[in-house]
C-alpha positions as CSV (number, residue, x, y, z in Angstrom):
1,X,70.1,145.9,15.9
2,X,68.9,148.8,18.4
3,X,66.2,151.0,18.1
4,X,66.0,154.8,19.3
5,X,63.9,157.8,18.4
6,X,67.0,159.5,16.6
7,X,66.6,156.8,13.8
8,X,66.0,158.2,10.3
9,X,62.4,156.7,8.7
10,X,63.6,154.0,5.7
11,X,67.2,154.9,5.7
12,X,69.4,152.3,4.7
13,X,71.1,152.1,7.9
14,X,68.9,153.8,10.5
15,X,68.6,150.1,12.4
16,X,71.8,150.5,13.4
17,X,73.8,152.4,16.4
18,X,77.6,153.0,16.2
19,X,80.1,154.6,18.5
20,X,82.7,156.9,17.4
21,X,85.9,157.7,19.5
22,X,87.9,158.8,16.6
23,X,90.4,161.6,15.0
24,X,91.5,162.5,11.6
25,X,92.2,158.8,10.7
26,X,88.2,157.9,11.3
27,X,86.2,160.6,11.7
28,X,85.2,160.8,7.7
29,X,84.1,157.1,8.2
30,X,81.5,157.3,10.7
31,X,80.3,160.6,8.8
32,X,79.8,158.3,5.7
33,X,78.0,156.0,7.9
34,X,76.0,159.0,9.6
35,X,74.8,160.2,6.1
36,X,72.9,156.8,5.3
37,X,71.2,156.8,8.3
38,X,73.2,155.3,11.4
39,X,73.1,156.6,14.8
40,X,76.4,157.6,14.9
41,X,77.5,158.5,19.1
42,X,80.8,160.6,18.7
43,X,82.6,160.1,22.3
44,X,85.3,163.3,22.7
45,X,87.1,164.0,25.6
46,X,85.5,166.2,28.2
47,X,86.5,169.6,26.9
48,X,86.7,168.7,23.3
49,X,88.4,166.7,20.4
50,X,91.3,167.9,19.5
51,X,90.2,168.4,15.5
52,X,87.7,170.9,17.0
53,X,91.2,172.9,16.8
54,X,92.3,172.3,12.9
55,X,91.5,175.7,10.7
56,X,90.0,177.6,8.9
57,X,87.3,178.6,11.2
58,X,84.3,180.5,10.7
59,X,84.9,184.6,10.9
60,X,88.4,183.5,12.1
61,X,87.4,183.0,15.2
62,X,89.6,179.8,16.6
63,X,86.1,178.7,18.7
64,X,86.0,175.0,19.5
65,X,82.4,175.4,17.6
66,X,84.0,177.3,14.5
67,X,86.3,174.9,13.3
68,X,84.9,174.1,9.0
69,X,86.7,170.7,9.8
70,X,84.8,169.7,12.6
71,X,81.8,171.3,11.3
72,X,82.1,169.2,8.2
73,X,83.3,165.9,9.5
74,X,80.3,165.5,12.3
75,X,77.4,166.5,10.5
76,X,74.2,164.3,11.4
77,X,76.1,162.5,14.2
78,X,75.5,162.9,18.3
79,X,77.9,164.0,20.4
80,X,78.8,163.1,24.0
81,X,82.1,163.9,26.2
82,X,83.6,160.8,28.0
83,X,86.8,160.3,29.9
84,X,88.2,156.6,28.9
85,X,91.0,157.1,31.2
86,X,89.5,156.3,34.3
87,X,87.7,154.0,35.9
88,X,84.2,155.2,35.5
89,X,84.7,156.6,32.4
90,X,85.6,153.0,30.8
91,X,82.6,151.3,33.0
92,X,80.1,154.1,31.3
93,X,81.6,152.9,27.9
94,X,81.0,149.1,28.0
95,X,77.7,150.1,29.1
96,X,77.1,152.2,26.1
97,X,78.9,149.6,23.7
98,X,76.5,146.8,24.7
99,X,73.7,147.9,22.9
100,X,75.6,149.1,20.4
101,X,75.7,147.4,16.8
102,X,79.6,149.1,16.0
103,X,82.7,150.8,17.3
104,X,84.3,152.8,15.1
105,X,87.8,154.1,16.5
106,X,91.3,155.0,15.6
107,X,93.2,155.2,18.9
108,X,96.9,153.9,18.9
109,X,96.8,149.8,18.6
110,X,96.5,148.5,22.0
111,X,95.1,151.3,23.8
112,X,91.9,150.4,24.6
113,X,93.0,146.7,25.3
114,X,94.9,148.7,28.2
115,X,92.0,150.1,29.3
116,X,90.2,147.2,29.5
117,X,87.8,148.2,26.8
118,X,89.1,146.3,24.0
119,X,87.4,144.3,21.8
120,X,87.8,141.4,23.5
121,X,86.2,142.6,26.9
122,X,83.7,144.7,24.9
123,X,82.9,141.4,23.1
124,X,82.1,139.7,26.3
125,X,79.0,141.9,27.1
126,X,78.4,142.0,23.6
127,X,79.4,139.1,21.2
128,X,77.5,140.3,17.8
129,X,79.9,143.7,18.5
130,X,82.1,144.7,15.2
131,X,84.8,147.1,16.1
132,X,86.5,149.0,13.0
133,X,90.5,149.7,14.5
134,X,91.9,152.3,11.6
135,X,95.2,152.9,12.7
136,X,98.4,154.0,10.7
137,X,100.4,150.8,10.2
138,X,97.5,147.9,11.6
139,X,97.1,146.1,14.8
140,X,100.6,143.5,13.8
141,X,103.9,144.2,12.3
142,X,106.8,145.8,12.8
143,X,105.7,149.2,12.8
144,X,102.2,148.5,14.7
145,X,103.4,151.1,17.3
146,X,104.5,154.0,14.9
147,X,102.7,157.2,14.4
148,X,101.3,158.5,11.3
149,X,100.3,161.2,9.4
150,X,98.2,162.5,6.1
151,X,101.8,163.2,4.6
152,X,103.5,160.2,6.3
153,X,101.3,157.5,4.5
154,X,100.8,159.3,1.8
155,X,104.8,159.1,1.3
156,X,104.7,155.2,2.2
157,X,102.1,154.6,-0.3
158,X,101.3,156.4,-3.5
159,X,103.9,159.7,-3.4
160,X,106.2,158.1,-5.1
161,X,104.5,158.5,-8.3
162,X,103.4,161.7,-8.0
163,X,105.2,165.1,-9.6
164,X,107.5,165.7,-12.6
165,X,109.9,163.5,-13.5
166,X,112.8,166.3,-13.2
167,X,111.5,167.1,-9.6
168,X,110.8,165.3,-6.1
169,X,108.0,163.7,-5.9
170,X,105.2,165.9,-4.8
171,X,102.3,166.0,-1.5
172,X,98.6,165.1,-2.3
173,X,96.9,168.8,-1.4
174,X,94.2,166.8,0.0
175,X,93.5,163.8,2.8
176,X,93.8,161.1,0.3
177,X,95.3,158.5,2.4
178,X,92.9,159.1,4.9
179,X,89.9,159.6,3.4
180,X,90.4,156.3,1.0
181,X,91.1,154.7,4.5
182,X,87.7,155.7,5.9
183,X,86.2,154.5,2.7
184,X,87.2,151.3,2.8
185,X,86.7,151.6,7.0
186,X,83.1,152.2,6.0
187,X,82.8,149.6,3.7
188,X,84.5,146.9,6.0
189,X,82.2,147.8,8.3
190,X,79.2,147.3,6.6
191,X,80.6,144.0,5.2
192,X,80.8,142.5,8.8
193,X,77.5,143.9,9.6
194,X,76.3,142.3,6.6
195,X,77.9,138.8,7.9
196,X,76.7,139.1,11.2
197,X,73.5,139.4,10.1
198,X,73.6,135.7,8.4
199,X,75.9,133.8,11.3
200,X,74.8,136.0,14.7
201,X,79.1,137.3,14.8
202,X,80.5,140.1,15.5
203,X,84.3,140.2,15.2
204,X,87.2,143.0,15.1
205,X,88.0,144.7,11.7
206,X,92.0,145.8,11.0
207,X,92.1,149.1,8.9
208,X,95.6,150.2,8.4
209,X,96.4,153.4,6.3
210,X,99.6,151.7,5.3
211,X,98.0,148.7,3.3
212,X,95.2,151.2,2.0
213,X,97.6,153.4,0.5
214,X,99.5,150.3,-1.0
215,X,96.4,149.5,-2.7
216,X,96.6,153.3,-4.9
217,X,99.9,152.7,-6.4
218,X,97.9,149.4,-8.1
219,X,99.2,148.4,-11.1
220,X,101.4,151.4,-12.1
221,X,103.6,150.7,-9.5
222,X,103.3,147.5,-7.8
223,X,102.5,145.2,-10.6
224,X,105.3,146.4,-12.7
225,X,108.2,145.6,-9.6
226,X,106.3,142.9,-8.7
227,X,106.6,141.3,-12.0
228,X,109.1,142.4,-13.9
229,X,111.5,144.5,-11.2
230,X,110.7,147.7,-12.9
231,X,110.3,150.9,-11.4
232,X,107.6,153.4,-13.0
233,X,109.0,157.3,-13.5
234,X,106.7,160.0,-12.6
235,X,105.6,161.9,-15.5
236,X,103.8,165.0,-14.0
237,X,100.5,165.8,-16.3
238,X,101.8,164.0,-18.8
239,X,100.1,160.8,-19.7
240,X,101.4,158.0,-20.8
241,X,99.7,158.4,-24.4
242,X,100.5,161.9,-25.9
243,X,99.6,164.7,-26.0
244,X,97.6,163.9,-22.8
245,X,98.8,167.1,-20.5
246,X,97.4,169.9,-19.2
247,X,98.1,173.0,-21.1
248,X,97.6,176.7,-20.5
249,X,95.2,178.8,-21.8
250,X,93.8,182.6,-21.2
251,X,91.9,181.8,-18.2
252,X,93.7,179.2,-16.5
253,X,94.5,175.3,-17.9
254,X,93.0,172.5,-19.4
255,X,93.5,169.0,-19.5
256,X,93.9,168.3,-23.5
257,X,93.8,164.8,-25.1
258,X,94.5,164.3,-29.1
259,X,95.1,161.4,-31.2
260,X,93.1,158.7,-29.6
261,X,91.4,157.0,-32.7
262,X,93.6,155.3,-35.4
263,X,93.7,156.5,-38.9
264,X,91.5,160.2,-40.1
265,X,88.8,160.0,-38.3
266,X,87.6,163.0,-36.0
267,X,90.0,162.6,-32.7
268,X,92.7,161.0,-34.6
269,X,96.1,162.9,-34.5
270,X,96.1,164.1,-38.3
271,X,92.3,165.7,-37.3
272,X,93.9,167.0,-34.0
273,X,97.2,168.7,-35.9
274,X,94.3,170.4,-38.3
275,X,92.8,171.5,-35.4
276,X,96.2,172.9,-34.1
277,X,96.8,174.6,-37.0
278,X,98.4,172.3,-39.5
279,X,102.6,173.0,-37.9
280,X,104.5,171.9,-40.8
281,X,106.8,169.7,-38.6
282,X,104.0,167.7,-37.2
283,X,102.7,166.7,-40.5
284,X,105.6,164.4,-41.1
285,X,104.5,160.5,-40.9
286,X,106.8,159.6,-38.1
287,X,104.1,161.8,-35.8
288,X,101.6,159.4,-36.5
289,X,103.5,156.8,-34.2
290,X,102.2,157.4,-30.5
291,X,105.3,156.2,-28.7
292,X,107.4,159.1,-31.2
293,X,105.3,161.4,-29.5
294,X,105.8,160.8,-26.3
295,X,109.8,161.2,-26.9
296,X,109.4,164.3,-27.9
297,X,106.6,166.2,-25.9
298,X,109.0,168.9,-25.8
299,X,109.2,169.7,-29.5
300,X,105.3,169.1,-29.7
301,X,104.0,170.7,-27.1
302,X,105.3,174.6,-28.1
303,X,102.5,174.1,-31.1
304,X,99.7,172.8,-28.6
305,X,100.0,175.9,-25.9
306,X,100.3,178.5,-28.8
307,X,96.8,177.4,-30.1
308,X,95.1,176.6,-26.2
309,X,96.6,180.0,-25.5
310,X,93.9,181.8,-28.2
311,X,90.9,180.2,-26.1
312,X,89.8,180.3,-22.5
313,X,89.0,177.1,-20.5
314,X,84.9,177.0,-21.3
315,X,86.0,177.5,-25.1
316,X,88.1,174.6,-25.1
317,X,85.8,172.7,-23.2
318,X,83.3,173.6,-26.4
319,X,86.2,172.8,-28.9
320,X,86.5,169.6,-27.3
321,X,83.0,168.5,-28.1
322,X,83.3,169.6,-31.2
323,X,86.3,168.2,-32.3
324,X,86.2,164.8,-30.7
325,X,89.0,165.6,-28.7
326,X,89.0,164.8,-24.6
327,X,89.2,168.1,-23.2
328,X,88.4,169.3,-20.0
329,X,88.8,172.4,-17.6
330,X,91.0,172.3,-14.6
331,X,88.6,173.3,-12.5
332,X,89.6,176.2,-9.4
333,X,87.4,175.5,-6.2
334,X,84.7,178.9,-7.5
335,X,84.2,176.8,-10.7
336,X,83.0,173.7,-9.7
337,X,80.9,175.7,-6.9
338,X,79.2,177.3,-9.7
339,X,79.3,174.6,-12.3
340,X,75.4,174.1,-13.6
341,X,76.9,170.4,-13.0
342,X,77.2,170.7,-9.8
343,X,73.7,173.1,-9.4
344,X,71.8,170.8,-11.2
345,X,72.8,167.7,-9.0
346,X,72.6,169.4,-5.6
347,X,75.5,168.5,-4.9
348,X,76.1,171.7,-1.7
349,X,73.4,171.5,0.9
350,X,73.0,173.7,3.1
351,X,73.0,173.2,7.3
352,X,72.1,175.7,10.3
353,X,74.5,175.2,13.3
354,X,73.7,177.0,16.6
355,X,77.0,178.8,17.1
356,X,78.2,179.6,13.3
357,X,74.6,180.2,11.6
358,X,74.0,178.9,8.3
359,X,76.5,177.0,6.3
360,X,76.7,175.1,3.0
361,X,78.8,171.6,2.8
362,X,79.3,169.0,0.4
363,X,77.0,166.5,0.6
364,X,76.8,163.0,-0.4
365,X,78.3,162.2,-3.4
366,X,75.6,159.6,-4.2
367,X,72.1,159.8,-5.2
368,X,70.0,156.7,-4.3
369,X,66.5,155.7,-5.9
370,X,64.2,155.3,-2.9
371,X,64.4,158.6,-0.7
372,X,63.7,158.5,2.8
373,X,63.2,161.0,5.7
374,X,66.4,163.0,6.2
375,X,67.5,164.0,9.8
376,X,69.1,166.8,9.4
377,X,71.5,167.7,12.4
378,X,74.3,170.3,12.5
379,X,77.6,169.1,14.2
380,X,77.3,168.5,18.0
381,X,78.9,171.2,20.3
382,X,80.9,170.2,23.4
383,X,78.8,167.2,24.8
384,X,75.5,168.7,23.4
385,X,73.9,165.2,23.6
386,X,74.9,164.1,26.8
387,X,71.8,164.4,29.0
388,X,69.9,162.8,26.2
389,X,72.7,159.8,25.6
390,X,73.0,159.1,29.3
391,X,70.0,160.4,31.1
392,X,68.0,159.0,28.5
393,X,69.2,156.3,27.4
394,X,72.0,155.2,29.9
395,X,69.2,155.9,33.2
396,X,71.9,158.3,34.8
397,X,69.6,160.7,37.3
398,X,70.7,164.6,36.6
399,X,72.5,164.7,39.7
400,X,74.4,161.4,38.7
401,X,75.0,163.4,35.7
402,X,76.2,166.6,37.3
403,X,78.6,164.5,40.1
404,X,79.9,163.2,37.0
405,X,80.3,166.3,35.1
406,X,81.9,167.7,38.5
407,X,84.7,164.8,38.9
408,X,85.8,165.0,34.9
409,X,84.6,161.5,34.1
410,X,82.5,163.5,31.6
């Protein structure tokens, strides 16, 4: 473990100093990392990452410091600009990396070892190093080398499922494979951590997007093939018990659950067909059979949207509670924002960065029992941290510093 005056007072992780060279595929796990405490040293190139670049930016102003993406992603963390590609740059690196406690990247497999700043020479000047590799497909196989994407392993993994059944299957509007990567990046890390504090080792951790995103398809997908050679159909809103969809209503939709509980009893179908409005069709016994219902949504669900169509999302949320019935609003981004949920739990914090003013983010989505001093820091401009990292730390005189600046090594 290091110590350095950037530490945070009793967070869980401020004994512990990780470096960063990452992209999209990594950056949200050092950020999770960051937000418990850990020194997190982001190395871009000199100039910039190139997700300083991905939109929207603030007052649409394509700045490198604008960017909501980076601005988000590399909140608390440091940032320094290093150029791995030559000689100096990779020297400055191992020096940084040996009183490190992690490396955190997710450069192409192999790419460091060609640098001469894998983890096997990294490990040499520091055996207790862990290094977290996320890549797309892992660091074996026959597609080690391939290139990924949000939408490429998001296709390779859970897609399939994913849509109507009449239609293609449909893109994730969100980084899901890549942010369930960095969770378990995080995670992984923390485990090795964890086991190198009993036995003294470090060792090299192999994230790949691929197997991560095999892991969400679980058992609607893969048990069923795996097992019984069965391949699951999308069903769009639809759940498998019905009705379990999300219907309209005057404001928007709802997600709308009925006939859970066996026999009269409130949330049982009969209670949820009174609640409906008694359609004479739906009355008959057969309804009472939940796999009937689900053959014949179609003839079913003309009843349900003209009664969710007399009530706007809050009301049916209210109904819901009344009735028994799961029912829930689908949310639009300005509703949850204003949710007294989401006030009450302060769940939006707010963050003052030097170039775009004051901004609010999502922060963690935890809340842990024993509090400790927060160090708040906005996300790092363009080597903002470099005459602190390697002056002060590193030793580097200022004019070793500017001769360095001067040649592009940093």
């Amino acid at each position: 473990m290091t110590t350095s005056n950037t530490r945070r007072n009793g967070a869980p992780l401020s004994p512990y100093r990780v470096i960063e060279v990452a992209d999209e595929k990594g950056v949200y796990c050092g950020k999770l990392l960051a937000e418990l405490g850990a020194d997190i040293v982001k190395v871009e190139k000199p100039g910039g990452d190139e997700t300083r670049s991905v939109p929207p930016f603030a007052g649409d102003d394509p700045h490198p410091d604008k960017g909501f993406f980076f601005l988000y992603y590399n909140r608390h963390k440091r940032g320094i600009t290093l150029n791995l590609e030559c000689r100096d740059g990779q020297e400055i690196f191992k020096r940084l990396v040996r009183d490190a406690d992690a490396v955190v990247e997710s450069l192409p497999p192999g790419h460091l070892d060609s640098l001469g700043i894998g983890y096997s020479a990294l490990a040499e000047a520091n055996p207790s190093l862990v290094m977290t590799s996320i890549t797309g497909f892992g660091q074996s196989g026959p597609y080690r080398d391939f290139k990924t994407t949000e939408l490429i392993s998001f296709a390779m993994g859970a897609m399939f499922q994913c849509g109507e059944p009449s239609r293609p299957p449909s893109v994730s509007p969100i980084l899901m494979a890549l942010h369930n990567t960095a969770l378990h990046a995080a995670l992984a890390t923390l485990i090795a951590l964890r086991h190198r504090s009993v036995t003294g080792e470090g060792q090299h951790v192999d994230i790949a997007i691929h197997d991560v995103s095999a892991t969400s398809i679980g058992e609607g997908m893969a048990t069923r093939w795996l097992n019984f050679q069965e391949i699951v159909t999308r069903h769009g809103s639809q759940h498998t018990t019905a009705p379990a969809a999300i219907y309209p209503c005057k404001d928007g939709h709802a997600y709308v659950v009925g006939g859970l509980v066996p026999g009269n009893a409130p949330g049982s179908w009969p209670s949820f067909v009174e609640w409906i409005g008694s359609p004479e069709v739906l009355t008959e016994p057969v309804w009472e059979d939940p796999n009937f219902r689900r053959q014949n949504v179609d003839v079913m669900n003309p009843y349900i949207i003209e009664h969710t169509m007399k009530y706007t999302k809050a009301e049916l949320y209210s109904e819901g509670q009344a009735t028994h019935f799961p029912i829930a609003p689908v949310q639009t981004p300005a509703d949850f924002i204003n949710s007294p949920q989401t006030k009450a739990r302060g769940f939006f914090v707010e963050g003052d960065h030097p170039v775009v003013g004051k901004q609010s983010y999502p922060g963690p989505p935890y809340k842990l029992a024993v509090p400790w001093e927060a160090l708040e820091r906005p996300a790092p401009l363009i080597g903002q941290h470099n005459a602190e990292v390697y002056c002060g730390e590193l030793g580097l005189s200022s004019a070793e510093l500017c001769a360095l600046s001067a040649s592009g090594v940093i």
